[in-house]
C-alpha positions in Angstrom: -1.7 14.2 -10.2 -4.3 15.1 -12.7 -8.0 14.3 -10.8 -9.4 13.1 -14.1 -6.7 11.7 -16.0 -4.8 10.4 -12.9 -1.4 10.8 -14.3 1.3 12.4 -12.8 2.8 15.3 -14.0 6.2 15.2 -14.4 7.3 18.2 -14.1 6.3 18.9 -10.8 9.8 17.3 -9.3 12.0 20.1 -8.7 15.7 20.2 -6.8 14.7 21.6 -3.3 16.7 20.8 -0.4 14.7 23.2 2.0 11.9 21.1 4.2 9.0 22.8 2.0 10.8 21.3 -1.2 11.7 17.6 0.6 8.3 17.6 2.2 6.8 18.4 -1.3 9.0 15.6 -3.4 8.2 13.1 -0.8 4.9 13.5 -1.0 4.9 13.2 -4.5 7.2 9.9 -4.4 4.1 8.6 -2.0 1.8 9.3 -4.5 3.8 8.0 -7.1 3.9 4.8 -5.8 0.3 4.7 -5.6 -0.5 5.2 -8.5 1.8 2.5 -10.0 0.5 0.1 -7.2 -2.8 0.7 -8.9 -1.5 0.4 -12.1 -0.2 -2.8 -11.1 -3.4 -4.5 -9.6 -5.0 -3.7 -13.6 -2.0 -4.9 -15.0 -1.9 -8.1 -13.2 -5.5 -9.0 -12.8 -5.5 -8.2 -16.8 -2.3 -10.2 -17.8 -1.9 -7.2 -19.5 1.6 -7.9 -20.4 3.8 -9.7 -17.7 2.4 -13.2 -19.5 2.3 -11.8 -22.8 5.9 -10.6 -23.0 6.7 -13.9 -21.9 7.2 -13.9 -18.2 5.6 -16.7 -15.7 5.2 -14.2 -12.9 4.3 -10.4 -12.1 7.5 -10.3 -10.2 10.0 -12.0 -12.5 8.5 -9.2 -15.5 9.2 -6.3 -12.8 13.0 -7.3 -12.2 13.6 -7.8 -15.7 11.4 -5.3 -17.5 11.4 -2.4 -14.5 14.9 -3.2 -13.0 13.5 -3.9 -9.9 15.2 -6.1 -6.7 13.5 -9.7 -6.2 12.4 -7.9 -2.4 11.4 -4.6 -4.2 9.4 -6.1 -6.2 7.7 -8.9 -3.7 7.1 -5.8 -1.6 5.2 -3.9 -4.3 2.9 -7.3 -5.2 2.0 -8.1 -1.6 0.8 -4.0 -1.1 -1.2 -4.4 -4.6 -2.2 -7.3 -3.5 -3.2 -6.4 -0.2 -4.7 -2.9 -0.9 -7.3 -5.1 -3.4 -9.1 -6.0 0.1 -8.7 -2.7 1.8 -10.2 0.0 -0.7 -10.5 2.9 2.5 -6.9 2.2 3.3 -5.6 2.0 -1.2 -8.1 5.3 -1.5 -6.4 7.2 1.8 -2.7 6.3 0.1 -3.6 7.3 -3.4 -4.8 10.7 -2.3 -2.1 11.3 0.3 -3.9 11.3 3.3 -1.5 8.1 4.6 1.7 8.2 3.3 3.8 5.2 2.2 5.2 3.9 4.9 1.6 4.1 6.8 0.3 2.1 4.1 3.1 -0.5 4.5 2.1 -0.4 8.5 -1.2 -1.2 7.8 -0.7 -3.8 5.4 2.3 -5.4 7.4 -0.4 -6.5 10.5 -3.2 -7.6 8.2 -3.3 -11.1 7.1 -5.8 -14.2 5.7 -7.1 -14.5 9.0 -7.8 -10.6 10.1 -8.7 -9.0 6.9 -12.6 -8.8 7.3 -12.1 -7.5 10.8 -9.9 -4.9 9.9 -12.0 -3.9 6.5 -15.0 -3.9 9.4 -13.3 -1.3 10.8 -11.0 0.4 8.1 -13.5 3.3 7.5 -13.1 4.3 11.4 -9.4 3.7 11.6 -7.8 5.2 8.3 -9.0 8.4 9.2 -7.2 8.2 12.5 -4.4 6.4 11.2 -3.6 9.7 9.0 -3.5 11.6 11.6 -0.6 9.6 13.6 3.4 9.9 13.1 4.8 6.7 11.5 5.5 5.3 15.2 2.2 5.8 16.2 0.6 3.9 13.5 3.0 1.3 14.1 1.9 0.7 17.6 -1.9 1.5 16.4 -1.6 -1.6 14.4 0.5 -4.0 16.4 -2.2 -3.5 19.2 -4.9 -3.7 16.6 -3.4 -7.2 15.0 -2.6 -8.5 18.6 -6.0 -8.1 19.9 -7.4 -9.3 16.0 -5.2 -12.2 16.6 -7.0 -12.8 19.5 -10.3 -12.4 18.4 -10.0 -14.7 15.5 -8.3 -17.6 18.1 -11.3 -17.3 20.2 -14.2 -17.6 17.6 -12.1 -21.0 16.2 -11.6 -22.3 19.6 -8.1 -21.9 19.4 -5.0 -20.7 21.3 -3.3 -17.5 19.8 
């Protein structure tokens, strides 16, 4: 990926079934879908084209016009969608430093109701978070959203 253009450069892909050359490809693929998750977020908050071309939603224009699954593509609008409120956690996956599935972690246990505690604390976790296996950022944030969870319950009064 280009630093100032922030396009990807094609030709980078190459067939390597060693662990350096996986490694490498799968890196890329995570950076990839970054970048079109970004891409997305302009492209929706601009109607830039789904409404234009036609479509009533974002995800009906990516099934028909990108060949994308209904569930592929309601996957890729909740993470744009969700990454809008998180920009420590969208910066860390569009550089690398959390990889796809991390970002999917972290976006799985944040909701309507925990997203300004986690965003309070997303500069002091991301950082942490990238340096965990994808199991250990799962349990990070199922501990983190459980005790949120709680949190939130007691400031309304409520039971969790």
């Amino acid at each position: 990926m280009s630093a100032d253009t922030n396009t990807i450069q094609t030709g980078a892909i190459t067939s390597d079934p060693s662990t350096r050359g996986l490694r490498a490809n799968l890196a890329l693929f995570d950076r990839c879908l970054a970048s079109i998750v970004r891409d997305l977020s302009v492209f929706d908050r601009n109607n830039a084209g789904w409404g234009i071309d036609g479509y009533k939603s974002l995800n009906s224009w990516l099934c028909h016009e990108t060949r994308r699954s209904p569930g592929d593509a309601a996957r890729m609008i909740q993470l744009m969608r969700q990454l809008r409120s998180l920009p420590v956690t969208e910066e860390a996956f569009a550089t690398g430093t959390l990889a796809a599935s991390q970002a999917l972690i972290i976006t799985a246990n944040v909701n309507d109701n925990t997203i300004d505690l986690f965003t309070e604390a997303e500069r002091d976790m991301v950082p942490l978070l990238a340096e965990c296996t994808v199991d250990q950022t799962g349990r990070v944030m199922k501990e983190w959203a459980a005790r949120a969870k709680a949190m939130v319950h007691a400031d309304n009064g409520t039971d969790p």
